[in-house]
C-alpha positions as CSV (number, residue, x, y, z in Angstrom):
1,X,147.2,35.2,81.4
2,X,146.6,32.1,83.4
3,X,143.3,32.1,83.1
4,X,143.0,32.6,79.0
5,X,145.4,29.7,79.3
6,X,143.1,27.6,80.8
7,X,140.1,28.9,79.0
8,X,141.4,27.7,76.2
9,X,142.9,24.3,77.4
10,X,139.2,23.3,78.7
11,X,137.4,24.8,74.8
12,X,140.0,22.1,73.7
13,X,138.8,19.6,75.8
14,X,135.4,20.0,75.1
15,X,135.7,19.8,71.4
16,X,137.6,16.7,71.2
17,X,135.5,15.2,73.8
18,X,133.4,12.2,72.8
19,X,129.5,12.1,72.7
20,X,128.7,9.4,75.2
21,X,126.3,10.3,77.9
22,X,128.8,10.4,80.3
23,X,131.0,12.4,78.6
24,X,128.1,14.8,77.6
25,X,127.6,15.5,81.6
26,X,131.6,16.2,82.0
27,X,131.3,18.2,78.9
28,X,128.8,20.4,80.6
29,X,130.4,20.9,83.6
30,X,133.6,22.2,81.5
31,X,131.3,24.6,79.2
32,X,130.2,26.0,82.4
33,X,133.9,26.1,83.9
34,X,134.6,27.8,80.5
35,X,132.0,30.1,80.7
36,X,132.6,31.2,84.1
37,X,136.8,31.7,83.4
38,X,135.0,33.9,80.1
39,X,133.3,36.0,82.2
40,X,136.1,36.4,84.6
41,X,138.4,37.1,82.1
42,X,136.0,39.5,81.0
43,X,135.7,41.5,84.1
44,X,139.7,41.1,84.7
45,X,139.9,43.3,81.2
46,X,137.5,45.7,82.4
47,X,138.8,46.0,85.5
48,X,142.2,46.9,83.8
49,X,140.9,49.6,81.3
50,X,139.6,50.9,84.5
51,X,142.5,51.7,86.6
52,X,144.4,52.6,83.5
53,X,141.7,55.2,83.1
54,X,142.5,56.3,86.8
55,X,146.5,56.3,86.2
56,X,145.7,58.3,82.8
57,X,143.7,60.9,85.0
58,X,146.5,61.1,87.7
59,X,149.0,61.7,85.7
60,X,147.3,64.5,84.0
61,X,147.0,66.1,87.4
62,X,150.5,65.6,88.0
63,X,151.8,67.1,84.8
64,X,150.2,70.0,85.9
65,X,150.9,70.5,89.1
66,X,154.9,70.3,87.6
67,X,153.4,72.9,85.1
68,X,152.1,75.1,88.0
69,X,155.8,74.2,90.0
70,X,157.7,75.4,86.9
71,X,155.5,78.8,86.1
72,X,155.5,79.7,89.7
73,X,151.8,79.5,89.9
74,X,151.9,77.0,92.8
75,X,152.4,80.1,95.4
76,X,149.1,81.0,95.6
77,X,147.0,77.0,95.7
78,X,147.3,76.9,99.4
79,X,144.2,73.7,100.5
80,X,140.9,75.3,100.8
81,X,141.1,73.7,104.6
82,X,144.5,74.6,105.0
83,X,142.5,78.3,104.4
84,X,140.0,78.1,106.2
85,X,141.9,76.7,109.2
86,X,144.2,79.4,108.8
87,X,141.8,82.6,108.9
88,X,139.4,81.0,111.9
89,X,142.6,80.8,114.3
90,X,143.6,84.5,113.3
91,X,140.4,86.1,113.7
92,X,140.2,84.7,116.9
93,X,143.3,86.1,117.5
94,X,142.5,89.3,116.1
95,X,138.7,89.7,117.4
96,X,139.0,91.6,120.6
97,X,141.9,94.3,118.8
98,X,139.8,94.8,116.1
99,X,136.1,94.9,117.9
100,X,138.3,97.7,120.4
101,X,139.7,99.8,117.1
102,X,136.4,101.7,115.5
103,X,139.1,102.3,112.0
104,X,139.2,97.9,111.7
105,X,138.0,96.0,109.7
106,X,136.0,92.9,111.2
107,X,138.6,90.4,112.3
108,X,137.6,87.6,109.6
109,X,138.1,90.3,106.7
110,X,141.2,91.7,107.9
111,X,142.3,87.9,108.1
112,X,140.9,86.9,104.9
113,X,142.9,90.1,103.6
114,X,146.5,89.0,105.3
115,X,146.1,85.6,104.1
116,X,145.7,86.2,100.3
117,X,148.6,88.8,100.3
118,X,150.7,85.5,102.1
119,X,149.7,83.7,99.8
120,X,151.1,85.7,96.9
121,X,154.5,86.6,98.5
122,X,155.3,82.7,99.5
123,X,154.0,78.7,99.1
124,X,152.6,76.7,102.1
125,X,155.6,75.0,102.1
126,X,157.8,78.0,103.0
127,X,155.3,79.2,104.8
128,X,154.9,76.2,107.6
129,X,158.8,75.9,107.2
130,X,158.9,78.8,109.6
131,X,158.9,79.4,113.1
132,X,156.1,81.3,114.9
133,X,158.0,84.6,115.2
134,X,158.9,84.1,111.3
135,X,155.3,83.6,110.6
136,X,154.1,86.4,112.7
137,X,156.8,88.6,111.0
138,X,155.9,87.9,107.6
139,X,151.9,88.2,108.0
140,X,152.8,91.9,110.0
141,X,152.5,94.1,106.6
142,X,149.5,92.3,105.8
143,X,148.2,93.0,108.6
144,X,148.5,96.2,108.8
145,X,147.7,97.2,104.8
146,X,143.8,95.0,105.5
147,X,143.5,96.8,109.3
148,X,141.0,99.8,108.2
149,X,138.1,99.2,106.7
């Protein structure tokens, strides 16, 4: 705001400024004072319309991830990373059980398996509310339903 302000203080200036030669150089200099605040002003609106673009975008996101909260459909969007963490650490767990049981499934598969029936039953949030033994507890009938192959 300041800085329309001022753009239009110094367009004032200029136009009631006299035509000497002397005046003619200040003039100058305050047409190109003008021109720059114009062009900062400018890129000021831009950069506005731009970041109101990003909140717009956000908060699309956000209503609906409250959608997905309401509907109950947040149980199964556990992170991709979170994921992948997740099924690395079990099947090395699992790897030596399952290469020793001919009826198992390869390790990463039965994991794969136990971790999408988690993610059904429960969020990410329950889920790492929990101790170990919880954890291990609640991942034991999936487990056991992805075991043969």
């Amino acid at each position: 705001m300041r800085i329309a302000a001022t753009f239009f203080c110094l367009l004032a200036i200029i136009s009631c400024s006299s035509s000497s030669s002397d005046n003619e150089s200040v003039v100058a200099d305050l047409q190109t004072k003008v021109d720059e605040l114009s062009a900062s002003l400018t890129a000021a609106n831009e950069s506005e319309a731009a970041l109101e673009a990003k909140v717009e975008v956000l908060q699309t996101k956000l209503d609906a991830a409250s959608e997905q909260m309401k509907s109950g459909a947040y149980a199964a969007t556990w992170p991709d990373d979170y994921q992948a963490i997740w099924t690395d650490i079990c099947a090395l767990v699992l790897k030596d059980q399952a290469e020793a049981d001919p009826a198992a499934a390869p390790a990463q598969d039965i994991c794969e398996c136990s971790l999408s029936g988690l993610m059904k039953a429960f969020t990410v949030r329950q889920y790492e509310s929990w101790s170990q033994e919880i954890k291990d507890g609640a991942v034991a009938p999936y487990l056991t339903l992805c075991w043969s192959a």
